[in-house]
BATORZA-650316 format. One record per residue: x, y, z of N, C-alpha, C, CB in turn; residue in three letters. Coordinates in nm, 2 decimals, decimal comma, padded with zeros to 4 digits, always signed. Atoms other than C-alpha are relative to their C-alpha. Last residue first. Glycine has a CB too. Layout:
BEGIN
X/Y/Z/X/Y/Z/X/Y/Z/X/Y/Z/ALA
...
***
This chain:
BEGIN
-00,08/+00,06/+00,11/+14,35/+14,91/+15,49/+00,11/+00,06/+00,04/-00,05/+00,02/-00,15/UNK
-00,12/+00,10/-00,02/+14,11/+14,82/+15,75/+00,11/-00,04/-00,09/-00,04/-00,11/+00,03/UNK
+00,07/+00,13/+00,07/+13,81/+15,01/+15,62/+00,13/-00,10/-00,03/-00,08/+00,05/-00,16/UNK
-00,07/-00,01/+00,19/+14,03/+15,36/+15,67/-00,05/-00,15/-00,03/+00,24/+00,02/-00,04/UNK
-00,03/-00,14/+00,08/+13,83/+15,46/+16,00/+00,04/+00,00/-00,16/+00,12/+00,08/+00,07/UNK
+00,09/-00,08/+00,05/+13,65/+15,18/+16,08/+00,04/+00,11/-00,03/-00,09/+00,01/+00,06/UNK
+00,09/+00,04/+00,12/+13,95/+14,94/+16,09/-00,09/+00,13/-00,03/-00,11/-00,15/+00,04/UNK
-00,04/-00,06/+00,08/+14,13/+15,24/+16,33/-00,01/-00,12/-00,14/+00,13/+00,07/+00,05/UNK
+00,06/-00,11/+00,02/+13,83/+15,20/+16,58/+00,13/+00,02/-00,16/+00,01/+00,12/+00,16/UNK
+00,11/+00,02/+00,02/+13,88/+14,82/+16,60/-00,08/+00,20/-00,05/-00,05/-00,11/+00,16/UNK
-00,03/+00,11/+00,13/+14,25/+14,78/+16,62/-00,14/+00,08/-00,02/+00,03/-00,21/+00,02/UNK
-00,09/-00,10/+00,05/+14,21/+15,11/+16,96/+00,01/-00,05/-00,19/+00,18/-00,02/+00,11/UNK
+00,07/-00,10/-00,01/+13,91/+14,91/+17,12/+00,12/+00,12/-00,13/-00,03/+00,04/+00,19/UNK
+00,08/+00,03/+00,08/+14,14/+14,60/+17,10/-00,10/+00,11/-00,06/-00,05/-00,11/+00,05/UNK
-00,02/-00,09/+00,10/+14,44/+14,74/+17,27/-00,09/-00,03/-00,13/+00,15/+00,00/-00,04/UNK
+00,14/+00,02/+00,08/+14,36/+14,55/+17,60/+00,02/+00,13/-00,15/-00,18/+00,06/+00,15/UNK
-00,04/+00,04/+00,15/+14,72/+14,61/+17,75/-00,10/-00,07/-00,07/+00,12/-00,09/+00,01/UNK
-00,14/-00,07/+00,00/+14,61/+14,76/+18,08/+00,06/-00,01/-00,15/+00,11/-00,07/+00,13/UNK
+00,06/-00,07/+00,05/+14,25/+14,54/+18,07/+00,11/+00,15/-00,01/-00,12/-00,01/+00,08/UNK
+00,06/-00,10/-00,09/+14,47/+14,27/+18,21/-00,06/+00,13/-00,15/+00,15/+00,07/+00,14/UNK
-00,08/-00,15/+00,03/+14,46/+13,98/+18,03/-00,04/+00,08/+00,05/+00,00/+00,07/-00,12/UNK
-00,02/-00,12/-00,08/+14,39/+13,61/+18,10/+00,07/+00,14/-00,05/+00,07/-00,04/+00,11/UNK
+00,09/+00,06/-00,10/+14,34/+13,27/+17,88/-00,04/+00,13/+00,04/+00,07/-00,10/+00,13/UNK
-00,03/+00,00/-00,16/+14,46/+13,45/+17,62/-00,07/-00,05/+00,07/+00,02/+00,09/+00,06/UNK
+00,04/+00,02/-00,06/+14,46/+13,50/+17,22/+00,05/-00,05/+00,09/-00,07/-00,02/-00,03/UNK
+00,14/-00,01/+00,04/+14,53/+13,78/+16,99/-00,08/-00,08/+00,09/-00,02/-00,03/-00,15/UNK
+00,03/+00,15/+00,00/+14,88/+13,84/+17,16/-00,15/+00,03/-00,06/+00,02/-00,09/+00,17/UNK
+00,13/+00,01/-00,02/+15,09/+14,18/+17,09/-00,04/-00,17/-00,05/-00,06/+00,11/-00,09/UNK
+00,05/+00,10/+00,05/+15,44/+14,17/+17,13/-00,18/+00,04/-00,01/+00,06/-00,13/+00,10/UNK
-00,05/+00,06/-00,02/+15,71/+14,43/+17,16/-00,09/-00,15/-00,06/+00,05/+00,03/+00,12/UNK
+00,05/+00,10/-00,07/+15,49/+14,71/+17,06/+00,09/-00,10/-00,01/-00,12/-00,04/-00,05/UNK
-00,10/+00,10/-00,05/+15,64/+15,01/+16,93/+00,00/-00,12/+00,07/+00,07/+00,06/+00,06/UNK
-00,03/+00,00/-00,19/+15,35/+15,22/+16,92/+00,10/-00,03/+00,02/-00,08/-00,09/+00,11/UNK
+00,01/-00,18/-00,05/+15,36/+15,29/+16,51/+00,07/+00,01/+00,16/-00,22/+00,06/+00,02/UNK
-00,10/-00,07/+00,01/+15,52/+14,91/+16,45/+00,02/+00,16/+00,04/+00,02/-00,03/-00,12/UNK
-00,07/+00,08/-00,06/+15,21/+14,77/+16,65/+00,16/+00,04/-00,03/-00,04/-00,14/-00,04/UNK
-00,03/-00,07/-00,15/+15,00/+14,99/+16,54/+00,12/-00,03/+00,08/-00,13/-00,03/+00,09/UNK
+00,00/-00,17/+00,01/+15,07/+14,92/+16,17/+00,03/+00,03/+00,17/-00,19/+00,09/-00,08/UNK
-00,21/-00,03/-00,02/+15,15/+14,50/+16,27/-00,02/+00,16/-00,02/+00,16/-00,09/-00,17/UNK
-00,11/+00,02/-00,10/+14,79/+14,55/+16,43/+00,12/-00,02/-00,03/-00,03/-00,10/+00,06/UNK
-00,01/-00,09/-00,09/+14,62/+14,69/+16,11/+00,08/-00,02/+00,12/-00,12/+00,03/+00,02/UNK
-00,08/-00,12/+00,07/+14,76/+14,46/+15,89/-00,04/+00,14/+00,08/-00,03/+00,02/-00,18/UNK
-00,12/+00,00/+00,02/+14,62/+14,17/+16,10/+00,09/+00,11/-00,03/+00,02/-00,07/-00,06/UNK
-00,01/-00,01/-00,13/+14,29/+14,34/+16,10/+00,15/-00,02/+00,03/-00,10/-00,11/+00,06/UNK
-00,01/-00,14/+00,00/+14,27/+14,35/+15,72/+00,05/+00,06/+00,16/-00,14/+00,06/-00,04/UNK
-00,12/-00,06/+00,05/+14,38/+14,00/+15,70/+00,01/+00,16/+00,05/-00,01/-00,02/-00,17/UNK
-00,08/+00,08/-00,09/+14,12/+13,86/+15,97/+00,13/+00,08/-00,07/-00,01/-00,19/-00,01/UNK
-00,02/-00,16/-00,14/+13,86/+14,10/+15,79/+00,17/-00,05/+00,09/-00,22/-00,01/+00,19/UNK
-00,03/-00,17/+00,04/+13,96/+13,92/+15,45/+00,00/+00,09/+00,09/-00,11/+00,05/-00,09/UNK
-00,18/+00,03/+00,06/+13,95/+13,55/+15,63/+00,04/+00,13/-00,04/+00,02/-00,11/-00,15/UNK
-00,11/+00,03/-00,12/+13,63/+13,61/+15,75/+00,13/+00,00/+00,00/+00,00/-00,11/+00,06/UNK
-00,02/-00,11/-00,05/+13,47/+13,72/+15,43/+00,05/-00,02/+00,14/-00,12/+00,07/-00,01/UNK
-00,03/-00,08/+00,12/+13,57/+13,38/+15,27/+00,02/+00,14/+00,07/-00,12/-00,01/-00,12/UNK
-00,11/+00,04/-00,01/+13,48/+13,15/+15,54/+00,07/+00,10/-00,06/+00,02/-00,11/-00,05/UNK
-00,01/-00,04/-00,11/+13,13/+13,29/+15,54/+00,12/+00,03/+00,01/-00,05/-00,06/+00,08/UNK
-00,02/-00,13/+00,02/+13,12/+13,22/+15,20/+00,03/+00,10/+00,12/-00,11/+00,04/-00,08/UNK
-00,11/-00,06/+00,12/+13,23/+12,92/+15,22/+00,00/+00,11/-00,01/-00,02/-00,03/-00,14/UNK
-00,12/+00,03/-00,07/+13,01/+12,82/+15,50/+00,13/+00,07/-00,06/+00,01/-00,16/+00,00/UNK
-00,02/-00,10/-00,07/+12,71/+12,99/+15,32/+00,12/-00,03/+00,13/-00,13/+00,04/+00,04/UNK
-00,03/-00,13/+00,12/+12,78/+12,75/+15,01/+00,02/+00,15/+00,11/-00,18/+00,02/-00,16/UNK
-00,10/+00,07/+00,04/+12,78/+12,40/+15,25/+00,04/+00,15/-00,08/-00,03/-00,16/-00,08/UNK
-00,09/+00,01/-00,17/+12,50/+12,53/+15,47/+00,16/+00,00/-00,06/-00,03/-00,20/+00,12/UNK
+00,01/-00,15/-00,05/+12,30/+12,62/+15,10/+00,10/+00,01/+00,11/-00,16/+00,03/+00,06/UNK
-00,02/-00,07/+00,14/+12,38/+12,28/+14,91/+00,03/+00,17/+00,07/-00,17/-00,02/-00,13/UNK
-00,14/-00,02/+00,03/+12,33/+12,08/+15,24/+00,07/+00,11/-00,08/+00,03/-00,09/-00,05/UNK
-00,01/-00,09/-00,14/+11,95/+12,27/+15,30/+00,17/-00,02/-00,05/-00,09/-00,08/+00,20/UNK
-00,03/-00,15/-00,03/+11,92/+12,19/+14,91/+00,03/+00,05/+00,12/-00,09/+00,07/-00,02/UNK
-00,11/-00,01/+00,11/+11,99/+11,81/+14,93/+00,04/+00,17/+00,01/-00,07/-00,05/-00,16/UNK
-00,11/+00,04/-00,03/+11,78/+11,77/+15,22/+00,14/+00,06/-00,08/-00,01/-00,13/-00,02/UNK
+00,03/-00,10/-00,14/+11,45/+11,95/+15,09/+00,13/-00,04/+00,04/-00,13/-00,03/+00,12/UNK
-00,05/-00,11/+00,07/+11,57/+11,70/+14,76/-00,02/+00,12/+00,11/-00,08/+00,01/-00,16/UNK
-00,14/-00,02/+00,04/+11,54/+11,41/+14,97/+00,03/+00,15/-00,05/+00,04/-00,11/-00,13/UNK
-00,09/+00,02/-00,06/+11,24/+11,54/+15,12/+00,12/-00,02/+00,00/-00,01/-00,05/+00,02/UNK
+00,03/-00,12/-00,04/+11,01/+11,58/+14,83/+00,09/+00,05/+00,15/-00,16/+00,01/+00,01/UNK
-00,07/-00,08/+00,13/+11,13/+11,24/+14,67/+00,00/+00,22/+00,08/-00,15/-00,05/-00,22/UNK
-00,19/+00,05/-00,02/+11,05/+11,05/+15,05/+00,05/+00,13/-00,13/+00,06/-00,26/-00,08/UNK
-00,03/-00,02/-00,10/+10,69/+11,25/+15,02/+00,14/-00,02/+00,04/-00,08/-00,06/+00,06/UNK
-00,04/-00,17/+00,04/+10,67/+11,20/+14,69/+00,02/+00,06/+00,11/-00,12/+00,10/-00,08/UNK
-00,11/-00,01/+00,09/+10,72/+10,78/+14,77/+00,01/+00,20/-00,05/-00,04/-00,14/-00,15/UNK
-00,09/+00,00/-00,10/+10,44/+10,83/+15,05/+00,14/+00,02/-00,06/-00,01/-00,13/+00,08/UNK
-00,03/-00,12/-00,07/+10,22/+11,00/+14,78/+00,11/-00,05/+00,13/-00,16/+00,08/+00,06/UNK
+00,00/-00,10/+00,13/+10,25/+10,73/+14,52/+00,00/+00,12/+00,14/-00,18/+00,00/-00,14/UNK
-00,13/+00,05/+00,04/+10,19/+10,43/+14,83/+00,03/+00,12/-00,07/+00,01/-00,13/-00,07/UNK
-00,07/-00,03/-00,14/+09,92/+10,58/+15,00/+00,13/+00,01/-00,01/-00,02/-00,09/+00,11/UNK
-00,01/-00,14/-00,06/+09,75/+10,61/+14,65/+00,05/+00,02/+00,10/-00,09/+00,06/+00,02/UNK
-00,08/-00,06/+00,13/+09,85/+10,24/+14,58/-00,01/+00,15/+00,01/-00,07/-00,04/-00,15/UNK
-00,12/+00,00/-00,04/+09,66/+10,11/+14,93/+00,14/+00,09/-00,16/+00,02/-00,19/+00,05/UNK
-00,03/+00,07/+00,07/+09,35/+10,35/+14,84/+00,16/-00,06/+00,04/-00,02/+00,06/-00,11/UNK
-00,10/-00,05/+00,11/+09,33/+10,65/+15,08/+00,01/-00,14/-00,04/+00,15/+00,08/+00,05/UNK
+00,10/+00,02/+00,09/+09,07/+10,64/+15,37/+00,02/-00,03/-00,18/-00,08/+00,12/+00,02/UNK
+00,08/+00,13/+00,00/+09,30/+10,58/+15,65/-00,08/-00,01/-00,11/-00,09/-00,02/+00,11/UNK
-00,06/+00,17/+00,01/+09,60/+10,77/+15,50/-00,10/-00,09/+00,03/+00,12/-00,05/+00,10/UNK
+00,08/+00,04/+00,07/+09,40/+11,12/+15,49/+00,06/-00,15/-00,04/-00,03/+00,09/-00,09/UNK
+00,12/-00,04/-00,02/+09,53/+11,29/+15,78/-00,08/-00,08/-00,06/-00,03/+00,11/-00,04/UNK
+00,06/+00,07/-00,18/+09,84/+11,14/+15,79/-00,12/-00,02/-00,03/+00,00/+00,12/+00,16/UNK
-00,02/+00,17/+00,03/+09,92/+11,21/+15,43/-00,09/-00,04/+00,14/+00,21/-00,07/+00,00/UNK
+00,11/+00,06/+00,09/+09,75/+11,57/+15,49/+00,03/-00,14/-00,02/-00,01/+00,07/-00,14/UNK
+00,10/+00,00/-00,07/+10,03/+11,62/+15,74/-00,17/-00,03/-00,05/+00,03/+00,13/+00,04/UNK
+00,02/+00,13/-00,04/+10,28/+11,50/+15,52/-00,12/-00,03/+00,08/+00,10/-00,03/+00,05/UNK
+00,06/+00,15/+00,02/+10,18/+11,72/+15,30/+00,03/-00,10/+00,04/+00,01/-00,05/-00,09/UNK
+00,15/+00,00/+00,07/+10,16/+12,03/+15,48/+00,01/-00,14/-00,07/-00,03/+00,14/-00,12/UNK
+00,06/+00,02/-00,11/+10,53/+11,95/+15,63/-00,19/+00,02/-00,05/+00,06/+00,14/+00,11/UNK
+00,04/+00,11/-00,04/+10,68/+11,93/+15,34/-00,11/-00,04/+00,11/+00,10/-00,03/+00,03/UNK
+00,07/+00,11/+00,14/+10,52/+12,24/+15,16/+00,02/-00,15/+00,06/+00,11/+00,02/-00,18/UNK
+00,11/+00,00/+00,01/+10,66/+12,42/+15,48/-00,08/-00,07/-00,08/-00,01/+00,07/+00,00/UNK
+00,00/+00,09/-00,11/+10,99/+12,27/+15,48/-00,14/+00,04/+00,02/+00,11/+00,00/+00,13/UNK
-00,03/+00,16/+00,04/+11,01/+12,42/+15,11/-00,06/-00,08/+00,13/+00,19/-00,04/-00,03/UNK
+00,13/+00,05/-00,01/+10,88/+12,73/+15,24/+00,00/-00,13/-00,08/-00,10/+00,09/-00,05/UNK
+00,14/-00,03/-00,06/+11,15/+12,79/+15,42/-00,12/-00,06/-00,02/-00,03/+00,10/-00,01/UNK
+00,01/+00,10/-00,12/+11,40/+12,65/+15,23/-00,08/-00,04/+00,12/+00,07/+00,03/+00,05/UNK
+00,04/+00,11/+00,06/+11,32/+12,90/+14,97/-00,01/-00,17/+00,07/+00,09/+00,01/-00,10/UNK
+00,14/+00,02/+00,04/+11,31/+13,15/+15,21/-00,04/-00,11/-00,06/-00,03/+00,08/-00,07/UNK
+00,01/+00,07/-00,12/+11,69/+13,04/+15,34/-00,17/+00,05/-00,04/+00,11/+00,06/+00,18/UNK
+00,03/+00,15/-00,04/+11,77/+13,05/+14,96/-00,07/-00,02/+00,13/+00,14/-00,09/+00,02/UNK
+00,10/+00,13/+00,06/+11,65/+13,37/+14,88/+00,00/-00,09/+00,01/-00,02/-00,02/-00,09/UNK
+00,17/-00,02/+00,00/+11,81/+13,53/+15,19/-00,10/-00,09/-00,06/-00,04/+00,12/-00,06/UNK
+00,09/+00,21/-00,01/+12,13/+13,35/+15,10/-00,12/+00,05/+00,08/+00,10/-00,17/+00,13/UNK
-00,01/+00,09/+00,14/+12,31/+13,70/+14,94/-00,03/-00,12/+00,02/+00,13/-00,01/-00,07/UNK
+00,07/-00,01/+00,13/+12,13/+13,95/+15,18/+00,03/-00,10/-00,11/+00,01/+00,12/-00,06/UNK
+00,21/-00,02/-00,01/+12,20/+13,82/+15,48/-00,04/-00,03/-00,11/-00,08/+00,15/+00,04/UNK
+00,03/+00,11/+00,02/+12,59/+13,73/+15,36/-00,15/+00,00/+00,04/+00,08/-00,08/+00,07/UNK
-00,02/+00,11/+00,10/+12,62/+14,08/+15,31/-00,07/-00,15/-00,03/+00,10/-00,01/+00,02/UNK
+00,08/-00,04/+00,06/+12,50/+14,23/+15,61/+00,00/-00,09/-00,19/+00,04/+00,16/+00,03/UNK
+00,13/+00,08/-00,04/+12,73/+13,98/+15,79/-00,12/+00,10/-00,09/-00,02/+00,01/+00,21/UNK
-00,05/+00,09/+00,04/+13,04/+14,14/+15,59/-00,15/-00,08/+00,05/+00,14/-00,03/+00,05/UNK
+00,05/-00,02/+00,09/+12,91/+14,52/+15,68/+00,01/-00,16/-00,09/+00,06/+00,14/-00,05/UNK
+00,16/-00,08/-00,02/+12,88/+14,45/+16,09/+00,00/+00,00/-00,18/-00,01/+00,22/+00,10/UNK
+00,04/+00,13/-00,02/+13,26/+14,23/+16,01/-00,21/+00,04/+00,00/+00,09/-00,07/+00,19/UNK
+00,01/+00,09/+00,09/+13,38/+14,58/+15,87/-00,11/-00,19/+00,00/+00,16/-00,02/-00,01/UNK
+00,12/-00,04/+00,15/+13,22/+14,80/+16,08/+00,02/-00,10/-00,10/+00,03/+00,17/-00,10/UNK
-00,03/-00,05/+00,14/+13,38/+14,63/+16,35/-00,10/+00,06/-00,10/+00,05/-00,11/-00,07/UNK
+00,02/-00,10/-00,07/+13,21/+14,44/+16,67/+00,06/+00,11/-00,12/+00,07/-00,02/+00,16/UNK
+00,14/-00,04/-00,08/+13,18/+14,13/+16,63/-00,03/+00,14/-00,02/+00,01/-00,03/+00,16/UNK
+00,05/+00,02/+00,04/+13,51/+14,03/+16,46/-00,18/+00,01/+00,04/+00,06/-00,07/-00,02/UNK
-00,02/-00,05/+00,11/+13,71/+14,27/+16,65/-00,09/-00,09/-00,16/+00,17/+00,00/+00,02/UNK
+00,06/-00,12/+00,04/+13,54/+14,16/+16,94/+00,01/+00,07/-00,12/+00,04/+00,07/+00,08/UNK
+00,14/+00,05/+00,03/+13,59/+13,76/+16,87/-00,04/+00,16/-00,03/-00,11/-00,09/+00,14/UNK
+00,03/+00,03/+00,16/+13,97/+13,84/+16,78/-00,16/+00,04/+00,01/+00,04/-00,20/-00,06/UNK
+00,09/+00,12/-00,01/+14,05/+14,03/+17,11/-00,04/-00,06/-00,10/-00,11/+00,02/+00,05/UNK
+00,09/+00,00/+00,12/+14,37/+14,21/+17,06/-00,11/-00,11/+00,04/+00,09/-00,03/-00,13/UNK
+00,06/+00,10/+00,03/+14,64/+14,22/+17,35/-00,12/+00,03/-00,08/-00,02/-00,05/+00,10/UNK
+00,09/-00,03/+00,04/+14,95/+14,43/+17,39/-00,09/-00,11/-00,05/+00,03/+00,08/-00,07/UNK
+00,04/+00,14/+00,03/+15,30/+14,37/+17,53/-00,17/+00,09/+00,00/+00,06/-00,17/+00,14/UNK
+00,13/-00,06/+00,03/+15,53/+14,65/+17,56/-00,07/-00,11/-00,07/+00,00/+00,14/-00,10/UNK
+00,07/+00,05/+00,13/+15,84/+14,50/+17,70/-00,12/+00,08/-00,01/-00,05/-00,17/+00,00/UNK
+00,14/+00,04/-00,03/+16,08/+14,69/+17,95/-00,09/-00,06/-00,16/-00,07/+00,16/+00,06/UNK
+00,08/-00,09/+00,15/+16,45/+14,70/+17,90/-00,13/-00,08/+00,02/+00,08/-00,01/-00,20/UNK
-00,02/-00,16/+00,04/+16,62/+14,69/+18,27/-00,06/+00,03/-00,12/+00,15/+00,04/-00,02/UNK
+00,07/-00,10/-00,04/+16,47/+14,37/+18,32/+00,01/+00,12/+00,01/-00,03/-00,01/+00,07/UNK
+00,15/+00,03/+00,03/+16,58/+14,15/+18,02/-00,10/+00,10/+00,10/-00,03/-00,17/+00,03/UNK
+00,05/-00,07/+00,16/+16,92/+14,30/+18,10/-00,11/+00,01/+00,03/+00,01/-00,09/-00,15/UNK
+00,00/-00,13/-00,09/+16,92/+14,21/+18,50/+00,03/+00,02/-00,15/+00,12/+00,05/+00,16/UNK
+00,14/-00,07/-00,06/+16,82/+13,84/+18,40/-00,03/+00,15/+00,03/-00,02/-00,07/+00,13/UNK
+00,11/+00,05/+00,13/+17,07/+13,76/+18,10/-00,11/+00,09/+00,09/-00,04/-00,21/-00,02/UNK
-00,03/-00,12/+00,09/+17,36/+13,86/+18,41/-00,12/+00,04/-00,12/+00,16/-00,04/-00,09/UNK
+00,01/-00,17/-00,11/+17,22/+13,66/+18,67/+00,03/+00,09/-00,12/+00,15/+00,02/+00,17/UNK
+00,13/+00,04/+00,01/+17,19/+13,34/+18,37/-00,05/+00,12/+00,10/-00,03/-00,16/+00,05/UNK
+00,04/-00,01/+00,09/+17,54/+13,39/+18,35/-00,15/+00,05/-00,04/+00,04/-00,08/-00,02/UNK
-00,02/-00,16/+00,04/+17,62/+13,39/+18,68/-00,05/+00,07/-00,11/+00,13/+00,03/-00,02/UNK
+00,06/-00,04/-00,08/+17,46/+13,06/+18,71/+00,03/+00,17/+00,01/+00,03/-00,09/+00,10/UNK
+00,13/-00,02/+00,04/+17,62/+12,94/+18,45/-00,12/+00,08/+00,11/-00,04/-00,16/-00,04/UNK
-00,01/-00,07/+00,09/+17,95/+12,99/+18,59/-00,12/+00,05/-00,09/+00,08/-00,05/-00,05/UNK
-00,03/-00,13/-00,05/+17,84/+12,86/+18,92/+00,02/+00,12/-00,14/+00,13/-00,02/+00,11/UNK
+00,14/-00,08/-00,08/+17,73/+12,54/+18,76/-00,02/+00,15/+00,03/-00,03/-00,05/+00,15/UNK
+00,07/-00,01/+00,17/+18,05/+12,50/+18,55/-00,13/+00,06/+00,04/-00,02/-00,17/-00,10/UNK
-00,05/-00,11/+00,07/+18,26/+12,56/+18,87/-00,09/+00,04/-00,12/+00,14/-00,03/-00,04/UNK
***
């Protein structure tokens, strides 16, 4: 009796849920981070503000590399104490090449982090907008599978670049 009752129940729940239809909508994160004016003017950014380090880095690993390559070069003829004095600037000229690459990876992580997070907000606030505008039941950001029917990423991604995702 208890079965059957539930069972009706569970008939009745099901012929709602399909008489009112969902509007379900999907958002691609990577495109909308790829593909945006905003995320296009956020990577411009971070170019230009660790440029001078990733040069300096540059020709840091260049300077190493030239002297170790002269060490080589000139290790057989080299006094044992002069082999020694440049192998030890060699280790000191290294650590610190180390130190800075961390220093830089560790500062353009952050900052990376940073303008990611701001497009991620602006984006968000654009999809609850459409999402309250359309009437959207659910929109999903990520999916194994979606049909290209409720792909509403092209739609997030044009109305960032219009008002700069605000």
């Amino acid at each position: 009796m208890k079965s059957a009752l539930c069972a009706g129940l569970l008939a009745l729940t099901m012929q709602g849920a399909q008489a009112q239809e969902l509007k379900i909508g999907y958002v691609s994160s990577d495109r909308v981070m790829r593909d945006s004016e905003l995320a296009k003017a956020a990577e411009a950014r971070l170019r230009q503000e660790f440029s001078r380090q990733e040069k300096e880095l540059a020709d840091m690993a260049a300077k190493l590399k030239t002297a170790s390559d002269k060490l080589d070069k000139e290790a057989p003829t080299l006094a044992e104490s002069e082999r020694g004095r440049r192998q030890r600037d060699l280790v000191d000229m290294d650590r610190e090449f180390q130190r800075k690459r961390r220093e830089y990876q560790e500062d353009a992580s952050r900052r990376r982090n940073e303008e990611l997070s701001a497009i991620i907000d602006r984006a968000n606030g654009v999809i609850k907008r459409i999402a309250e505008q359309e009437k959207y039941d659910l929109i999903i950001q990520e999916a194994v599978h979606w049909s290209p029917r409720v792909d509403i990423t092209d739609k997030v991604i044009k109305a960032l670049n219009a008002n700069g995702g605000k």
